[in-house]
N, C-alpha and C positions, 0 to 999 in steps of 0.2 A: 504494500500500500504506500501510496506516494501522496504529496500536500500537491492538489492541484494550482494552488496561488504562486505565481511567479512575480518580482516584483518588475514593476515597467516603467517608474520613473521618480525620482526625487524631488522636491521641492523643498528648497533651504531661503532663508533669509538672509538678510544682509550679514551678520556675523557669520552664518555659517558660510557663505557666499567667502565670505574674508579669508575663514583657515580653510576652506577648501584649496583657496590660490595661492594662501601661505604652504601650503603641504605640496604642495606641484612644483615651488621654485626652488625649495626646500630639497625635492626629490630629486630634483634637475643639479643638485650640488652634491648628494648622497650624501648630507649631513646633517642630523637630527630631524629629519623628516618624522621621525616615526615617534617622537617626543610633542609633535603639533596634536592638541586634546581632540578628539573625534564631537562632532556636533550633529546631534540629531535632527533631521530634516523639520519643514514644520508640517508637510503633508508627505503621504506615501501612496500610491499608484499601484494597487498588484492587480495583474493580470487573473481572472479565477477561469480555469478550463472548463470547458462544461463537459469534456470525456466524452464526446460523441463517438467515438470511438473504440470504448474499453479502455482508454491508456489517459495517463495524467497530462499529456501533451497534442492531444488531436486539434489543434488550432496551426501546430506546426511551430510554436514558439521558439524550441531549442532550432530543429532542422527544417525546412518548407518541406512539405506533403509530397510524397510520391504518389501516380497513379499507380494503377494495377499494370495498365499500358508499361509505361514506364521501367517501372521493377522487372517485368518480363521482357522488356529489350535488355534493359540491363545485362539478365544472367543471361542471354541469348551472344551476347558481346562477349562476356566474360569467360562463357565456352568455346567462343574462336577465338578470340584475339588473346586471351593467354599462353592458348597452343602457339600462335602464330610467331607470338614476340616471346613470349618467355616457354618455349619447349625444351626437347633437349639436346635440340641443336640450336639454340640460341644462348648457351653459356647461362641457365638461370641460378647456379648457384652462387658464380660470381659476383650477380646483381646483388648492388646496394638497396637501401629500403627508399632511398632518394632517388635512385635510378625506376625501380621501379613505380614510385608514387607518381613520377613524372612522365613517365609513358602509358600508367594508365590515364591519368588527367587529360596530358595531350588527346589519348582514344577518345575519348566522349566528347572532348571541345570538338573535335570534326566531324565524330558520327552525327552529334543530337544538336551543334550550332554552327557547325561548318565553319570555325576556325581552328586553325594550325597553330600559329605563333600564339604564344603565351605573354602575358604583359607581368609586368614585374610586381604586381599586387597578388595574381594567381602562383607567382616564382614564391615571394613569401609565403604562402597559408600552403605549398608544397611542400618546401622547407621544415615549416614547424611540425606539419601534418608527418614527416618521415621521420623527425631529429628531434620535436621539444624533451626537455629532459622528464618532466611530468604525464606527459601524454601525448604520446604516440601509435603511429597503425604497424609499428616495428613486429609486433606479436601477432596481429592478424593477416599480414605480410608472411611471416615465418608459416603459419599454418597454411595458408594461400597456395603455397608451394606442391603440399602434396592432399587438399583436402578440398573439392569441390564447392561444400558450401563456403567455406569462408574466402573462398575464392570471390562467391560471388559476394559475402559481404564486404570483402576489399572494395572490388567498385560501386558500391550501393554507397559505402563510405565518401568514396573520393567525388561521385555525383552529387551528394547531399552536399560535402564542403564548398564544391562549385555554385552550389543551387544556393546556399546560404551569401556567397561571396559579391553574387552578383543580384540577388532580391533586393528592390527599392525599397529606401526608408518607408515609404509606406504602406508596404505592405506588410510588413512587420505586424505578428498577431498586436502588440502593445497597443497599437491604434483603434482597436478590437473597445470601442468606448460601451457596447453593452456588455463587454465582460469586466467592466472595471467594478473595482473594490475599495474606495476610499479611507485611509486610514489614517487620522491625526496623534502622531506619538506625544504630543503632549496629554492627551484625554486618558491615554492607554495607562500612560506611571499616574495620573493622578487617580482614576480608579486601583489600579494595583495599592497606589499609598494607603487610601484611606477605604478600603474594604477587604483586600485580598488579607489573608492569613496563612499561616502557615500548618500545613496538616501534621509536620511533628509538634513542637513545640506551643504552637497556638497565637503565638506574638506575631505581629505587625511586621511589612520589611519598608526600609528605610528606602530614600527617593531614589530612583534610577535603579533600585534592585534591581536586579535577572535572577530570579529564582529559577532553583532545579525541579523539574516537571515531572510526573511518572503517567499522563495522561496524554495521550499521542492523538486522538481527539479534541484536546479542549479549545476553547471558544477565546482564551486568552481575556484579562480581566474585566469585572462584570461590575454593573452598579448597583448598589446596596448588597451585594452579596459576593463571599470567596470565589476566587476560582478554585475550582478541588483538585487536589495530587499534587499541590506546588508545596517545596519546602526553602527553608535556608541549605546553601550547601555545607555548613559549618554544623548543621542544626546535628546532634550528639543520634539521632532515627538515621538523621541520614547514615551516618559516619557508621554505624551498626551494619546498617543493612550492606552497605560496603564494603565494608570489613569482613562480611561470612560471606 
């Protein structure tokens, strides 16, 4: 189970507006950036999926939407043109995860938009896509090699990066205005302050708490009444149940 709310936009004030630019120029020096105090927006924006779909993202928010069409060209592709460039007369063990992220890229920019050359924005998100240190298609590259399906999830992969690379800002689900959810952080701690409690101990939490939660449902703080399953994380229940 996944929280279908993504969030889609910020809204800060003039101080936050301030160390937001302080913490950028700050960043742009690599010195004491991470010492500028975090300010909380004065509105919040989330996106809520409505799961048309079965999945927490059927709007396409993380990747834009594939058709059925589509997915069945895909592995249709991905059963020739693997054999064709990466068989075993093409030296495929040689291949880098860069060599290959970029020939399959290349294949799709010609089959499904009939361009060849590559522009240096689709050279970066190739780049990252083969080499980031945190996340990369190194692994499903490696399996690609001798494993049909993830063969085909390779290019279903490098199609959606393409398809996310080049969708217009406005198409972006965020713009999705009957699916927004508006939410003011200043209302949320002042309810938290002066009604939420804590289910070990029973005392109050002080302004700007984050309490520790054991309800993966909850509704987040209520007026005139707790939220249930929040604790201190100091609170001696908690530190117990921890502990065993």
């Amino acid at each position: 189970m996944h929280d279908p709310m993504t969030q889609a936009f910020e809204i800060y004030g003039p101080r936050g507006l301030f160390y937001i630019w302080k913490r950028r120029q700050l960043r742009n020096t690599g010195k004491g950036w991470l010492d500028i105090q975090y300010v909380a927006p004065l509105v919040r924006v989330w996106h809520v999926d409505p799961e048309t779909d079965g999945s927490d993202d059927s709007c396409g928010f993380s990747w834009p939407k594939t058709t059925k069409e589509e997915r069945e060209r895909i592995n249709k592709m991905a059963d020739s043109e693997w054999t064709f460039m990466f068989g075993e007369h093409a030296q495929l063990k040689r291949a880098s995860a860069y060599e290959i992220t970029y020939t399959v890229w290349q294949m799709i920019s010609w089959r499904f938009y009939q361009k060849w050359e590559l522009s240096l924005r689709e050279i970066n998100v190739i780049s990252n896509s083969a080499s980031n240190p945190t996340d990369n298609l190194q692994f499903v590259i490696a399996e690609a090699k001798y494993d049909k399906d993830a063969n085909h999830r390779l290019f279903l992969a490098v199609f959606n990066n393409r398809k996310r690379l080049f969708r217009g800002w406005y198409q972006h689900p965020r713009w999705h205005v009957h699916h927004w959810k508006i939410q003011i952080p200043f209302t949320l701690a002042l309810k938290r302050f002066l009604f939420s409690r804590c289910a070990g101990c029973g005392k109050g939490f002080k302004w700007g708490y984050s309490p520790t939660s054991s309800n993966w449902n909850s509704k987040g703080p209520q007026w005139f009444k707790s939220e249930p399953g929040v604790f201190h994380s100091e609170c001696p229940k908690v530190m117990h149940k921890k502990a065993a």
